[in-house]
C-alpha positions as CSV (number, residue, x, y, z in Angstrom):
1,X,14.7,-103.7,123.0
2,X,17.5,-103.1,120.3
3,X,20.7,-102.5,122.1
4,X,23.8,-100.4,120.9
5,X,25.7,-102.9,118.9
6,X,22.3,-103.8,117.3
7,X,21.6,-100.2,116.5
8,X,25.1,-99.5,115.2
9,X,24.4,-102.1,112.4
10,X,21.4,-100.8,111.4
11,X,23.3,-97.8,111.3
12,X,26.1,-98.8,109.2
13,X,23.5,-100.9,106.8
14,X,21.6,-97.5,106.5
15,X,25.3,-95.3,105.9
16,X,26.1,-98.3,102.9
17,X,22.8,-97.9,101.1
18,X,23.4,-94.6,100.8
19,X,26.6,-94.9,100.1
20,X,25.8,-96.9,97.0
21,X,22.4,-94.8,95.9
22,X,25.0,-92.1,96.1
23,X,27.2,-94.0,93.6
24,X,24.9,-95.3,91.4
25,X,23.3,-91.9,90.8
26,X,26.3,-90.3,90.5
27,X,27.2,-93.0,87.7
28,X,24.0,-92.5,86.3
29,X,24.5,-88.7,86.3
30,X,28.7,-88.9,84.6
31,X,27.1,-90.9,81.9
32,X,24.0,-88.8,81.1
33,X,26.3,-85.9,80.6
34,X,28.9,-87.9,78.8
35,X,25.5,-89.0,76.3
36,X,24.0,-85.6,75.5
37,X,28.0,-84.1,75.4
38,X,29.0,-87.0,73.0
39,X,26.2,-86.4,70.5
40,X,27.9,-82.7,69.9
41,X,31.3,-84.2,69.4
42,X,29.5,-86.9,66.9
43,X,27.9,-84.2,65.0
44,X,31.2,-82.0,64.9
45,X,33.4,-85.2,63.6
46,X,30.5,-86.1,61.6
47,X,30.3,-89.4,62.7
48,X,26.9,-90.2,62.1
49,X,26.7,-93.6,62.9
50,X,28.6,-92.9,66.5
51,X,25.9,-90.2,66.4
52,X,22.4,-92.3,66.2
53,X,24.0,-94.7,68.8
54,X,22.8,-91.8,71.1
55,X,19.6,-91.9,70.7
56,X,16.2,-93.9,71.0
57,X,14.4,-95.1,68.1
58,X,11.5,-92.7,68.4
59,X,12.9,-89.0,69.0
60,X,10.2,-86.0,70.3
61,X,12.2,-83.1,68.6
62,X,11.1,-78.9,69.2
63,X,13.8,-77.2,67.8
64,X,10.8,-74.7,66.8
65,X,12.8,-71.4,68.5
66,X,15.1,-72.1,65.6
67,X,13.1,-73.1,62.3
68,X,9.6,-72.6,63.0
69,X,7.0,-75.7,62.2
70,X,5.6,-78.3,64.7
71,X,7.2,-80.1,67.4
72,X,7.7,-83.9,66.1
73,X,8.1,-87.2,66.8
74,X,10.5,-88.8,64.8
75,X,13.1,-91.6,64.3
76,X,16.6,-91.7,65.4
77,X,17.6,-92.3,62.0
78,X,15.6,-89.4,60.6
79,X,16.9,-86.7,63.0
80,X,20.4,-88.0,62.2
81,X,20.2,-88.7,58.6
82,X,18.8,-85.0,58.7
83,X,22.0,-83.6,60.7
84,X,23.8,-85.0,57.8
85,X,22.1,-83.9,54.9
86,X,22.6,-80.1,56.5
87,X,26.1,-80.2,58.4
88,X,27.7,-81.7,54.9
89,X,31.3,-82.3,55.0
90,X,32.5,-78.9,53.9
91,X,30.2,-77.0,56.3
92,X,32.7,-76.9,59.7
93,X,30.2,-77.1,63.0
94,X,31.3,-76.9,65.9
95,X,29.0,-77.6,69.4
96,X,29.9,-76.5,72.7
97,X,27.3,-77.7,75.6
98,X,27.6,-76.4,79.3
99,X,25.8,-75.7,82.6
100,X,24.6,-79.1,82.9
101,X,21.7,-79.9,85.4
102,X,20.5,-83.2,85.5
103,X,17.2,-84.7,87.2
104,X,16.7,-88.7,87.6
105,X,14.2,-90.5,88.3
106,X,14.3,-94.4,88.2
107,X,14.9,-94.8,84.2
108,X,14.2,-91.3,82.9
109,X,16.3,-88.3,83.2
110,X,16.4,-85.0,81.9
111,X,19.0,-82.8,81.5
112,X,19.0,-79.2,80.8
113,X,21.9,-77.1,79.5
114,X,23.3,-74.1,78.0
115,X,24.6,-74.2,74.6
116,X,26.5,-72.8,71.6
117,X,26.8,-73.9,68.4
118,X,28.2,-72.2,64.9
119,X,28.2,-73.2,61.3
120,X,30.8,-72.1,58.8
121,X,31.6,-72.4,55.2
122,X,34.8,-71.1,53.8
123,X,33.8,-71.1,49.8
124,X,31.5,-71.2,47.2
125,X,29.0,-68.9,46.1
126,X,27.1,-68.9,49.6
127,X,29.8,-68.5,52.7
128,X,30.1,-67.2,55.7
129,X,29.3,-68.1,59.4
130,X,26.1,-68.4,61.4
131,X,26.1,-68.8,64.9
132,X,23.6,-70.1,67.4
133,X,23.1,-69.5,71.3
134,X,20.2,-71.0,73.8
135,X,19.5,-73.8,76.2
136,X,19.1,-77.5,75.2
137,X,16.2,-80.1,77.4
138,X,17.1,-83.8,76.6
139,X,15.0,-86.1,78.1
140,X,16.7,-89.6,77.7
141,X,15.6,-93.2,78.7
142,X,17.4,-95.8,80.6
143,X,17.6,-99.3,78.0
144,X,19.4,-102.4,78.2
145,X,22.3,-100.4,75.6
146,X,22.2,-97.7,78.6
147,X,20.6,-94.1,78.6
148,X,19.5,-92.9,75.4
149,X,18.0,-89.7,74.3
150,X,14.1,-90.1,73.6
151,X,13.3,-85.8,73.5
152,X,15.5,-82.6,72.3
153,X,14.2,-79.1,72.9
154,X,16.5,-76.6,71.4
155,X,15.2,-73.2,72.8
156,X,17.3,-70.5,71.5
157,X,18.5,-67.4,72.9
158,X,20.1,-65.4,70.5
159,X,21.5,-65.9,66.5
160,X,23.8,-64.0,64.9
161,X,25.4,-64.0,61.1
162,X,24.5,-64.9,57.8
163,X,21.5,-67.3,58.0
164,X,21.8,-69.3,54.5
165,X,24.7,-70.8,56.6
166,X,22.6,-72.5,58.9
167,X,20.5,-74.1,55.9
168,X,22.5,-74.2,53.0
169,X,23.1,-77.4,51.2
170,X,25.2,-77.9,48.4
171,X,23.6,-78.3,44.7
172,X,23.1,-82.3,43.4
């Protein structure tokens, strides 16, 4: 028979446990958000290096809602090599990322949010802004560097403006 101060423990073992599940998810949960919020600010600053740091070395990218094609699997470096070839350093972005819902489970988590994004450029023949509305599904991966983001799904909402913006590049 288990008495009172017996059961209390068991209690207060139980209460701890959770207590630190509680924590530990909730750590996991600040630094998910702080990853997929951090890539934006990368990409804005462009900071590419800071920017790959962010992700996995194999990337599953759909950001077919916005440019067509195929879903892909890609390198890290490729998706951010390709962020820099089209956000060039006189086209001004400018990422905002919101509404954040975030599911764990063990070392995977995926996060959904809302987000908005534009793409300006003040001169040259083509100019003008473009601007971009929908919801973003990152699926990242818990590794020894800490969570990184192994899917993007970019699912848009609505577009407005001139769309050379969004793929104009500069002539060689």
């Amino acid at each position: 028979m288990i008495g009172r101060t017996q059961l209390s423990k068991v209690e207060e073992n139980t209460e701890n446990q959770a207590a630190q599940v509680s924590q530990g998810k909730l750590a996991d949960e600040m630094e998910i958000r702080r990853v997929v919020d951090e890539i934006d600010n990368a990409v804005d600053a462009k900071d590419w290096a800071r920017a790959r740091t962010f992700f996995a070395d194999k990337v599953a990218v759909d950001f077919t809602s916005l440019a067509g094609g195929e879903p892909a699997q890609i390198t890290g470096d490729e998706l951010v090599n390709g962020w820099r070839t089209n956000l060039y350093s006189q086209k001004k972005s400018f990422h905002l990322r919101g509404n954040h819902r975030i599911e764990i489970s063990d070392s995977t988590a995926e996060v959904f949010s809302k987000g908005y994004a534009f793409n300006l450029i003040e001169k040259g023949k083509v100019k003008g802004l473009w601007e971009v509305w929908g919801s973003y599904t990152h699926t990242l991966e818990k590794m020894d560097g800490g969570w990184k983001v192994a899917g993007m799904t970019l699912t848009v909402a609505h577009t407005q403006g001139d769309d050379r913006i969004r793929t104009h590049q500069p002539k060689k």
